[in-house]
C-alpha positions as CSV (number, residue, x, y, z in Angstrom):
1,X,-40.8,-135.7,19.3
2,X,-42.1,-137.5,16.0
3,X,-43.8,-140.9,16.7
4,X,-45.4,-143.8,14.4
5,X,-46.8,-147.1,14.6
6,X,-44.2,-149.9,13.0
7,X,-44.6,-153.8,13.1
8,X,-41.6,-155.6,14.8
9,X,-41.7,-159.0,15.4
10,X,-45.2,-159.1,14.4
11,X,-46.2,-156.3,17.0
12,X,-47.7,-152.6,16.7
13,X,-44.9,-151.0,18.9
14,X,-44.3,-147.4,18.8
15,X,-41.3,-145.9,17.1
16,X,-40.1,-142.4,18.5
17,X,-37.7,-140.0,17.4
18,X,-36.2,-137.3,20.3
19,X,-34.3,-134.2,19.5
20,X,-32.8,-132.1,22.0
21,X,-34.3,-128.3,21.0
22,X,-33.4,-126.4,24.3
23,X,-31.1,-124.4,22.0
24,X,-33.4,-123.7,19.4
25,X,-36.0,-122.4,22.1
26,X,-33.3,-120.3,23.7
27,X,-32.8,-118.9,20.2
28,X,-36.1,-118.2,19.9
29,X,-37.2,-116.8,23.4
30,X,-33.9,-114.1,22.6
31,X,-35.0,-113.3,19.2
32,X,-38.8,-112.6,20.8
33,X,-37.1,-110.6,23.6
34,X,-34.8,-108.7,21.1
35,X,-38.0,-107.7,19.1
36,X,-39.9,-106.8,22.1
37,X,-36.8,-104.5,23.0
38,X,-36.6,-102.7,19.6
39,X,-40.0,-102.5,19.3
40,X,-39.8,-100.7,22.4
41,X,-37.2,-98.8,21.5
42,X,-38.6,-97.5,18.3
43,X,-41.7,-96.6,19.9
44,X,-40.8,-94.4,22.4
45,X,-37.6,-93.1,21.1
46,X,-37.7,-88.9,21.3
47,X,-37.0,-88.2,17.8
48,X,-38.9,-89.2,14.7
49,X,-37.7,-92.3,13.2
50,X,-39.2,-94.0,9.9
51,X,-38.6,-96.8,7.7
52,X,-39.4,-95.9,4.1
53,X,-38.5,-97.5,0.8
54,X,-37.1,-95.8,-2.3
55,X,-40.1,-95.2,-3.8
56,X,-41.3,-93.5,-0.2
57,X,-43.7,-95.9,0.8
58,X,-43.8,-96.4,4.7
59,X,-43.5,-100.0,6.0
60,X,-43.2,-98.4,9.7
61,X,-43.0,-95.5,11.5
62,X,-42.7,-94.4,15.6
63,X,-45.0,-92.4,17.9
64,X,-42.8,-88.9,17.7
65,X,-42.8,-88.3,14.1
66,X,-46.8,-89.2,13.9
67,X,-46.5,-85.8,16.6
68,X,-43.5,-84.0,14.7
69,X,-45.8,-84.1,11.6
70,X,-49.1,-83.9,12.7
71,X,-50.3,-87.4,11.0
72,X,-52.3,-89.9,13.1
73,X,-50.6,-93.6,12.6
74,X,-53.5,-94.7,10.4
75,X,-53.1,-91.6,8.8
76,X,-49.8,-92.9,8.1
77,X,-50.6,-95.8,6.0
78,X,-51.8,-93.7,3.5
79,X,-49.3,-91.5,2.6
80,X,-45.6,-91.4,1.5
81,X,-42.3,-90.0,2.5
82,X,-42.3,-87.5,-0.5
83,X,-45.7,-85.9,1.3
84,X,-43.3,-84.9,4.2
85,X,-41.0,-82.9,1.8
86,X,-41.7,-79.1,0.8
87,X,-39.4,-79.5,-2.1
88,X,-39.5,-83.3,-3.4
89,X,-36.0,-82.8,-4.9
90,X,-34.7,-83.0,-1.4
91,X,-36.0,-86.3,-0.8
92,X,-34.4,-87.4,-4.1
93,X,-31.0,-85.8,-3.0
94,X,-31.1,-87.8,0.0
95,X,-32.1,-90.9,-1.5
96,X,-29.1,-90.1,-4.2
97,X,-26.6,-89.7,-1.3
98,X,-27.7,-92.7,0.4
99,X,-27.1,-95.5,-2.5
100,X,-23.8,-93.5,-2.6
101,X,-22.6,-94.6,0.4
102,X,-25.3,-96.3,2.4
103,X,-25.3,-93.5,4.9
104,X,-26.4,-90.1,5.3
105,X,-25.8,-87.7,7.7
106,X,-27.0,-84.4,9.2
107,X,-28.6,-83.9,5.9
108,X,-30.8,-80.4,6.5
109,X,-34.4,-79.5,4.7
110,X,-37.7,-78.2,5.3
111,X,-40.7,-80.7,5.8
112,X,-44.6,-79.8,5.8
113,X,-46.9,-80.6,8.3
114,X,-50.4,-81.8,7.9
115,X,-51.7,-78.4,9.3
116,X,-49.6,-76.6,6.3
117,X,-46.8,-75.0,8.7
118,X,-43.2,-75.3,7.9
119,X,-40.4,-76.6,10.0
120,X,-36.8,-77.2,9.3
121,X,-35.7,-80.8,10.2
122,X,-32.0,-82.8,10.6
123,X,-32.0,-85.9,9.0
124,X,-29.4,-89.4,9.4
125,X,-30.6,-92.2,7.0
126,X,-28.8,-95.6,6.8
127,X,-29.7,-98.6,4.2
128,X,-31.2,-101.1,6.4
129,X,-33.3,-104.6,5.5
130,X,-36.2,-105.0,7.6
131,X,-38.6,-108.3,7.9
132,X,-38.5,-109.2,4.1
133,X,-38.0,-105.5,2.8
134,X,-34.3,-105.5,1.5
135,X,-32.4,-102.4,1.0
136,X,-35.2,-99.7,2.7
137,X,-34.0,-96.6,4.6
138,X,-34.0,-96.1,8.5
139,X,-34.3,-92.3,9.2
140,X,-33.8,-90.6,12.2
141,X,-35.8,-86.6,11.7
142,X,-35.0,-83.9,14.7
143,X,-36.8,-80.9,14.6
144,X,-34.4,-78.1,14.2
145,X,-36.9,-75.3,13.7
146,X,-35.9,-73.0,17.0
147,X,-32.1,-73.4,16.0
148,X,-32.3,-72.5,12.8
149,X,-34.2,-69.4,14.0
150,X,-31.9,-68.9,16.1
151,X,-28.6,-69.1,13.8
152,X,-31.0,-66.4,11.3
153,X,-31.7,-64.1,14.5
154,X,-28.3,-64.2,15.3
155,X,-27.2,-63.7,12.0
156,X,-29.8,-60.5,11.5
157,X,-28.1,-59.0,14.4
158,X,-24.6,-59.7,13.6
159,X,-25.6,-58.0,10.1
160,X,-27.4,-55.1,11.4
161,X,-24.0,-54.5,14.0
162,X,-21.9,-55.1,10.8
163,X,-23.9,-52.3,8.9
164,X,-23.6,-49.9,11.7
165,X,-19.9,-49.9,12.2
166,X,-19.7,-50.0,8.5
167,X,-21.9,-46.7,8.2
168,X,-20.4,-44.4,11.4
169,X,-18.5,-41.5,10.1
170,X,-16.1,-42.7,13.6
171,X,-13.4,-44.8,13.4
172,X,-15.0,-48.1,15.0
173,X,-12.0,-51.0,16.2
174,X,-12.8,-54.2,18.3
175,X,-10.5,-55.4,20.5
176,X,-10.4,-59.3,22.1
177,X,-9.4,-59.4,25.6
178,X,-5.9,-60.6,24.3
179,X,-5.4,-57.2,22.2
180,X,-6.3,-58.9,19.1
181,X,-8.2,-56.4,16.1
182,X,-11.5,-58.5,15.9
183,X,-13.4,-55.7,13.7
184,X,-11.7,-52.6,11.7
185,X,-14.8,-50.3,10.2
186,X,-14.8,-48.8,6.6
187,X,-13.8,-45.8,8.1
188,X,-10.8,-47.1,9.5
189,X,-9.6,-48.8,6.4
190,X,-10.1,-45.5,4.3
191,X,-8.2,-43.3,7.1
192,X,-4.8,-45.8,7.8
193,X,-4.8,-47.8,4.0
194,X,-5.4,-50.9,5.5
195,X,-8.1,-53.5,4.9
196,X,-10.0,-54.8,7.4
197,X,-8.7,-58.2,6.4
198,X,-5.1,-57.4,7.0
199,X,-5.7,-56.1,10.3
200,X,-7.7,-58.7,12.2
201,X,-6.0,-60.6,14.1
202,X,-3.0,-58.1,14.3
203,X,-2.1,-56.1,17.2
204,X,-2.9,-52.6,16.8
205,X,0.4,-51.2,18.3
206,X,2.8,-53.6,15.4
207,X,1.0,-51.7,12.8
208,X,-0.6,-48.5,13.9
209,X,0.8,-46.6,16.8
210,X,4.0,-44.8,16.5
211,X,5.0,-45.6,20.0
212,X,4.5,-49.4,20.2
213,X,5.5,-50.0,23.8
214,X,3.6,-47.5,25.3
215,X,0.5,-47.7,22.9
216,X,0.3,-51.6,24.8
217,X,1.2,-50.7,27.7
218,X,-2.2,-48.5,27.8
219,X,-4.2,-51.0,26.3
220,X,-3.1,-53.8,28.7
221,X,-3.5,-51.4,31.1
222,X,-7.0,-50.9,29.4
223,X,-8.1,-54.6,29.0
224,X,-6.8,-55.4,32.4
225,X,-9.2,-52.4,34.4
226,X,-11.7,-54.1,31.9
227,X,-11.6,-57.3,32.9
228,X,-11.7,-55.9,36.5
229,X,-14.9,-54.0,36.3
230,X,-16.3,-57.3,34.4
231,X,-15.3,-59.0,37.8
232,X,-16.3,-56.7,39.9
233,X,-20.2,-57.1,38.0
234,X,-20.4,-60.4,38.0
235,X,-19.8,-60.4,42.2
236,X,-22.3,-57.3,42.3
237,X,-24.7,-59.8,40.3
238,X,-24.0,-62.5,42.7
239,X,-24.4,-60.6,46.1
240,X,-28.0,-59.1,44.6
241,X,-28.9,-62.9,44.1
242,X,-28.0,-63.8,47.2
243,X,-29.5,-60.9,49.2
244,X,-32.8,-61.2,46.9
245,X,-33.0,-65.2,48.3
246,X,-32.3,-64.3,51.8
247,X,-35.4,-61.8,51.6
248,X,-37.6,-64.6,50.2
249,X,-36.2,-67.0,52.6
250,X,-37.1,-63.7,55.4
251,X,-40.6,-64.5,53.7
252,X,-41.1,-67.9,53.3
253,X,-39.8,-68.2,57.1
254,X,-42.8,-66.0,58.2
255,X,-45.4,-68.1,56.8
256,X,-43.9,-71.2,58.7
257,X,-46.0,-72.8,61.6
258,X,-43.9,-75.5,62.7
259,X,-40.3,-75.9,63.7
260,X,-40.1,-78.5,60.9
261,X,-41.7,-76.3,57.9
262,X,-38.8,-73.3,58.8
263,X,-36.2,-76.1,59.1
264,X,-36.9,-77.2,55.0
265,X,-37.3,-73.7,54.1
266,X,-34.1,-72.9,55.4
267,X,-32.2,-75.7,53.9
268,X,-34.0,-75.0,50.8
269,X,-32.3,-71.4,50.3
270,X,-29.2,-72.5,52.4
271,X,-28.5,-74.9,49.0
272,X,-29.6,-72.4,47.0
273,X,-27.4,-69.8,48.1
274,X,-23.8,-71.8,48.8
275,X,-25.0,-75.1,46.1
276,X,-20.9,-75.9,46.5
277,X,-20.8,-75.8,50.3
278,X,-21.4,-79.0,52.5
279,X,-22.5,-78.6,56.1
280,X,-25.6,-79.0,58.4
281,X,-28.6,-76.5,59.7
282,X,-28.1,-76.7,64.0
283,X,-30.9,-75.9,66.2
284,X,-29.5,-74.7,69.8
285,X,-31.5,-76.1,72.8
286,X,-33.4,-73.4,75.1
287,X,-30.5,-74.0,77.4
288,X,-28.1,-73.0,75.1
289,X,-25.6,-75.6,75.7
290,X,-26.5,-78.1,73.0
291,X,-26.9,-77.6,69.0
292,X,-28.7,-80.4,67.4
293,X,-28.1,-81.2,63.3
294,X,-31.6,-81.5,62.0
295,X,-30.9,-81.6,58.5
296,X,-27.7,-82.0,55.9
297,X,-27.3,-78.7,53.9
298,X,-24.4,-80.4,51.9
């Protein structure tokens, strides 16, 4: 409302203006909302998210890098994004790739913690403006470090195997459980002529064996007794699961004072033991002509 004092017919009367502003307030109470929600959801989302600039200044920043990185939030305010990096060239080439196309992602490099140690991070950027910053980047970080150790363990291994087949003076092939040469060793390129190239994914009876029907035959046979003993060890791993949580359950029954303590305990193993079975744990009377459900096992 907007009022003043006006002569009118030579009285003081009061001149008011009314506008209606109940959309306006909505607008507002939504807008307050939506920034309670985001700010909410930046907070406390599980990956490090920042807002930086292109020179690497850092209007805001969330809870999980400030832990990711080792930097308290007022630590924060006085550093940049370029202190993150442990080459600085990385955070150029991202910032290169980013006024490319405005987005970036699964971009991969090394940042530095405040405490020195290393750690390999996943990176999405996007060009964003925020409050009365225009063009400043929104970056998602995700610690990688275990995978990437991971993928270089695995690929140690899958090295040292390679250099071993390589190196045996036997000839070393590697069958899939289709029949398919997946690995031909030095030793059995030098021996037939062919390269270990030409003969993965080949069957070894179309090129190798002078008897082709019969060379299958006895590797089918081969895979097929394979595939049975790996059967035949996975139920053998089963049943010794299943005997070893009856013998705790044995245990845990023991200890029980009450009716109601070995009723849980048994419906604890029951689901443990048949998880896809549905049915229900019975007590029988003392007269033996009534069983009771006391609990769903299902």
């Amino acid at each position: 409302m907007n009022s003043d004092y006006i002569e009118l017919d030579n009285q003081k009367v009061l001149l008011t203006s009314i506008h209606d502003i109940t959309r306006f307030k909505q607008v507002q109470e939504d807008l307050r909302e939506s920034a309670e929600r985001y700010h909410l959801l930046f907070s406390n989302a599980p990956v490090g998210i920042t807002v930086t600039d292109f020179r690497g200044g850092i209007p805001a920043s969330n809870q999980a890098i400030h832990e990711l990185l080792g930097y308290t939030s007022e630590e924060f305010k006085n550093i940049t994004a370029l202190d993150f990096y442990l080459d600085h060239t990385e955070r150029k080439r991202l910032i290169a790739l980013t006024q490319v196309s405005g987005v970036v992602r699964d971009f991969e490099t090394k940042f530095k913690r405040k405490d020195g140690k290393i750690i390999s991070v996943l990176i999405n950027s996007d060009v964003i403006d925020f409050e009365d910053q225009h063009k400043v980047l929104l970056t998602s970080i995700r610690d990688i470090t275990n995978l990437k150790q991971a993928e270089e363990e695995l690929t140690k291994e899958r090295d040292f195997t390679n250099a071993i087949l390589d190196t045996a003076a036997s000839l070393v092939l590697v069958l899939d459980r289709q029949g398919f040469i997946t690995r031909f060793n030095f030793v059995c390129e030098k021996i037939t002529g062919y390269s270990s190239l030409e003969m993965k994914g080949q069957h070894l009876w179309d090129i190798l064996s002078a008897n082709p029907a019969l060379t299958r035959e006895r590797i089918e046979s081969l895979l097929e007794a394979n595939q049975k003993l790996v059967t035949w060890v996975n139920e053998l791993e089963e049943r010794t699961a299943e005997m070893t949580q009856l013998s705790e359950m044995g245990e845990q029954l023991q200890s029980c004072k009450t009716m109601n303590e070995a009723c849980a305990i048994s419906v604890q193993y029951i689901r443990k033991i048949s998880p896809a079975s549905q049915g229900a744990l019975y007590l029988i009377n003392t007269s033996k002509d009534l069983a009771e459900a006391v609990e769903v096992c299902g």
